[in-house]
C-alpha positions in Angstrom: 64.3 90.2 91.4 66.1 87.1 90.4 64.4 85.0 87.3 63.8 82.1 89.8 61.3 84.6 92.3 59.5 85.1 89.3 59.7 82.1 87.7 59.9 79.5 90.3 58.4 76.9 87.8 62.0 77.1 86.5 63.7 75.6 88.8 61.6 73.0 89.5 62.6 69.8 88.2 59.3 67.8 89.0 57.3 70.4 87.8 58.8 69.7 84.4 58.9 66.2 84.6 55.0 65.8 85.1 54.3 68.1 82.6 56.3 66.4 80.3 54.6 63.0 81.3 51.4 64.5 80.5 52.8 65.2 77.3 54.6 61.7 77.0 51.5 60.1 77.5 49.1 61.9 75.1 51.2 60.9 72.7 51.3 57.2 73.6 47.4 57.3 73.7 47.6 58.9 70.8 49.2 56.3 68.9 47.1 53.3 70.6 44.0 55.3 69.7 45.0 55.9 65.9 46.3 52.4 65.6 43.0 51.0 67.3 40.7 53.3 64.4 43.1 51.7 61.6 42.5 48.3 62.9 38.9 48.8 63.3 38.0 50.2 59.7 41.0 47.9 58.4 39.9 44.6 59.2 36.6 43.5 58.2 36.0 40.9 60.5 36.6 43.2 63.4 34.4 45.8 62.2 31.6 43.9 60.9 31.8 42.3 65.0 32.3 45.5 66.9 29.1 46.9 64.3 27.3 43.6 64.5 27.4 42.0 67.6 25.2 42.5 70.9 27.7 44.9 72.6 30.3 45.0 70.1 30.5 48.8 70.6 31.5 49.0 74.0 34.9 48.2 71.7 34.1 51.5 70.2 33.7 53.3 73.2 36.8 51.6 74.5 38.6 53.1 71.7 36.9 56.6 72.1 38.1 56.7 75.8 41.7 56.0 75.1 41.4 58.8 72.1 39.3 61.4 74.3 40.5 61.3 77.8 44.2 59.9 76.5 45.0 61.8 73.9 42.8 64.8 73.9 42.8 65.0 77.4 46.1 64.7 78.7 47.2 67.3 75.7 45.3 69.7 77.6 46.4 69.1 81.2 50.1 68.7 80.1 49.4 72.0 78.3 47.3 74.0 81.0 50.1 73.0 84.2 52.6 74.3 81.4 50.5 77.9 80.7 49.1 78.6 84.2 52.0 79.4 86.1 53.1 81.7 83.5 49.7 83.4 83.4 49.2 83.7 86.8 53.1 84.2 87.7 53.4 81.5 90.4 54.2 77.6 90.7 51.1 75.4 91.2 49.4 75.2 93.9 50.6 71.5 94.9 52.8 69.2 93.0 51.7 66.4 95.3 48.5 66.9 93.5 49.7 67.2 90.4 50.8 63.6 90.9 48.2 62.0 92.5 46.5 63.7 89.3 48.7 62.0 86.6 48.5 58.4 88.5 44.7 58.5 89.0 44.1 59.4 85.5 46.1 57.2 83.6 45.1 54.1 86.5 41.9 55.1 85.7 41.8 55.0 81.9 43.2 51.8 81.7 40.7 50.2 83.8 37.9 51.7 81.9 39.2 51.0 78.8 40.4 47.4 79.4 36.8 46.2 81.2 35.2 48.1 78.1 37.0 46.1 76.1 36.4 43.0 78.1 33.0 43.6 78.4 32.8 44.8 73.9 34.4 41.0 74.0 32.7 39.0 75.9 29.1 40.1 75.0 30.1 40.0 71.2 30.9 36.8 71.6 28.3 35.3 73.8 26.0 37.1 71.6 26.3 34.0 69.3 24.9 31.4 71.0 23.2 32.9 74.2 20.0 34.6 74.3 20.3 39.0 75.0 19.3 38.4 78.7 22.4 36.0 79.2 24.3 38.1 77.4 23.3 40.9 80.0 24.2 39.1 82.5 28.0 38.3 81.5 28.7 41.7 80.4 26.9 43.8 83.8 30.1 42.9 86.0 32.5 44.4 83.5 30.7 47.1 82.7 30.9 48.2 86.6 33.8 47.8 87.3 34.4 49.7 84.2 32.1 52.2 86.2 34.8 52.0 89.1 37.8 52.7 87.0 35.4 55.8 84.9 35.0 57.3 88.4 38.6 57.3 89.5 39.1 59.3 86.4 36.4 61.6 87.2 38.3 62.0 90.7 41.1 62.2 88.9 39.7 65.4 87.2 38.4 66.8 90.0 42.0 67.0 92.0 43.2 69.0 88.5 40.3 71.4 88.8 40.9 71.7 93.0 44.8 72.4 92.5 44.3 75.0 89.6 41.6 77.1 91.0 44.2 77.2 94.1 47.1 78.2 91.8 45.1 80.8 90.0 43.2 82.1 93.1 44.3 85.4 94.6 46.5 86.1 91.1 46.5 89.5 91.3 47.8 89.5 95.0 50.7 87.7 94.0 
């Protein structure tokens, strides 16, 4: 057998490119979510207002999100599409998916972390001359369509887990 029936994950050029993205963009969530920390312990009057203020943590979180399912996250998934086909000695299950994967994550995270942000903002800074209820009221919008974008992602996650339990499937037919 030829190295490209057992290894057809070598020939394929996409394959290798969305892997690589995956990788690409751990590393620039990485570097946001590092730079983000710095900033926050760094500067006093943005830690004292994301520890301070009436929803000055959704900053925090915000920052977490780009950190967790940025960095951490797309370490993994860059790393398990690299690993599985070699475990399981077959190409993934759907390249399509693996796609529609990378796009609805990273669409996703973005949203969440921008109208986290938004939301961190706005209700830090209403905080200071409205009353908590008003303050509620300003930051409930953001925070759902924050609650939009968060679900994406989780959709997002669930086409990774649907496309490697088909790769892996059946292995030891294969």
């Amino acid at each position: 057998m030829s190295a490209s029936n057992n290894e057809p994950w070598t020939q394929d050029v996409e394959y290798t490119r969305y892997t690589l993205w995956f990788i690409y963009a751990c590393i620039i969530y990485s570097i946001i979510g590092f730079s983000w920390g710095a900033l926050m312990g760094g500067i006093s009057e943005f830690r004292h207002f994301v520890d301070h203020r009436l929803h000055g943590d959704l900053i925090v979180r915000a920052h977490t999100h780009v950190n967790l399912l940025g960095w951490v996250e797309m370490a993994i998934f860059g790393a398990v599409y690299y690993i599985i086909p070699r475990l399981v000695k077959r190409p993934i299950y759907s390249m399509r998916l693996v796609k529609v994967h990378f796009w609805m994550h990273n669409f996703g995270l973005i949203g969440m972390v921008v109208f986290f942000t938004i939301a961190g903002v706005a209700g830090g800074s209403a905080s200071v001359h409205l009353p908590p209820d008003e303050v509620e009221v300003i930051v409930k919008p953001f925070l759902a369509t924050m609650g939009i974008f968060g679900t994406i992602v989780l959709l997002a996650n669930f086409v990774w887990a649907f496309n490697l339990f088909r790769t892996c499937a059946g292995w030891q037919r294969g």
